[in-house]
Structures are given as structure tokens and as C-alpha cells.
C-alpha positions as CSV (number, residue, x, y, z in Angstrom):
1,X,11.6,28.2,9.9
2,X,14.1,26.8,7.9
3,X,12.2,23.6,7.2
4,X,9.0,25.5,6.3
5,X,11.0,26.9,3.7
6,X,12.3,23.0,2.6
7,X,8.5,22.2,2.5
8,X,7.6,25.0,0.6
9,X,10.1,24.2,-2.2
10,X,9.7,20.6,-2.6
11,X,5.6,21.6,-2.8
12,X,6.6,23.9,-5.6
13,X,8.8,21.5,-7.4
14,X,6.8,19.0,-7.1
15,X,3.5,20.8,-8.6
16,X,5.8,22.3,-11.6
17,X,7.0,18.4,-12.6
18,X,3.3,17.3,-12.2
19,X,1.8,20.0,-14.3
20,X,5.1,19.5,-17.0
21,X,4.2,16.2,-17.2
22,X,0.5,16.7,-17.4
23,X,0.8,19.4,-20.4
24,X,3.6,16.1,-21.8
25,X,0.8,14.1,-22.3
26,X,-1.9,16.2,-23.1
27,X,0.3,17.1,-26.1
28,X,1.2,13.9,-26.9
29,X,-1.9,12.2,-26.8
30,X,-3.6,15.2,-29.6
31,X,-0.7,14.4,-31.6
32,X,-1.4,10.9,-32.2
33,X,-4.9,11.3,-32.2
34,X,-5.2,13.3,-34.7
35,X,-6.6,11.8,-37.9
36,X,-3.7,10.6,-39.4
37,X,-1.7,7.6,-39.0
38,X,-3.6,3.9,-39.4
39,X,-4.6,3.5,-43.1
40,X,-8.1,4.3,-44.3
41,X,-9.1,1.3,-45.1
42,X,-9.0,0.2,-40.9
43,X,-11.0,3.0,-40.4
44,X,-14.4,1.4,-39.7
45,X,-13.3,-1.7,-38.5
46,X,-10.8,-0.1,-35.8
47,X,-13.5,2.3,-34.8
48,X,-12.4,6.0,-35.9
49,X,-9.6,8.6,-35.4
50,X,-9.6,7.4,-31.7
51,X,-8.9,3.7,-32.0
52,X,-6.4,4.4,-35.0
53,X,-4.3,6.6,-32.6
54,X,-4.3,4.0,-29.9
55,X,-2.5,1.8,-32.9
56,X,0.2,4.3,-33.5
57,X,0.6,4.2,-29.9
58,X,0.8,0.5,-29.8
59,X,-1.7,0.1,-27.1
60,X,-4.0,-1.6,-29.9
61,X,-2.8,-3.6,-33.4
62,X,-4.4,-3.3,-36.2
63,X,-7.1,-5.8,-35.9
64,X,-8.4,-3.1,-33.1
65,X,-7.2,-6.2,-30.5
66,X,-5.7,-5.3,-27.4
């Protein structure tokens, strides 16, 4: 019985950390999507709001190159 229960709470703590993280990134992600950040002027060239957040994220530069 005992290590049903030990189950049972690592299953629960381990869902709660997943979802936390989940929500994390979720909210992270809108944030720097949003349309701010990369200057106007990239705007077409980089692609939109979407691209431009990938640069302040520094998955892109500002060229839109990988």
C-alpha cells in the first residue's frame, strides 16, 4: 500500500511540473510574439510579427537567417 501511495505522488508531482512548465512557455512565447520588438523596417523581409519574435528570442538574426 505504501508504495501505491509513493506512485501516486510522484504521478501528481510530476503532472503539476509538466503543466507549470507548459503554462511557462505558453506565456513566454505570446510575450515575445507579440508585435513589438524587431524594427519596422524588417518587417517584410523577416516575414511578420512571427519571425520578428523568433529574433528577440535569438533563434533567428535579423537577416531572418537561422
Amino acid at each position: 500500500m505504501e508504495g501505491l501511495v509513493v506512485v501516486v505522488v510522484v504521478v501528481v508531482v510530476v503532472v503539476v511540473v509538466v503543466v507549470v512548465v507548459v503554462v511557462v512557455v505558453v506565456v513566454v512565447v505570446v510575450v515575445v510574439m507579440r508585435d513589438d520588438g524587431v524594427s519596422r523596417g524588417n518587417e517584410e523581409k523577416l516575414g511578420g510579427t512571427w519571425t520578428r519574435g523568433w529574433v528577440r528570442l535569438g533563434v533567428v538574426n535579423d537577416s531572418g537567417a537561422l
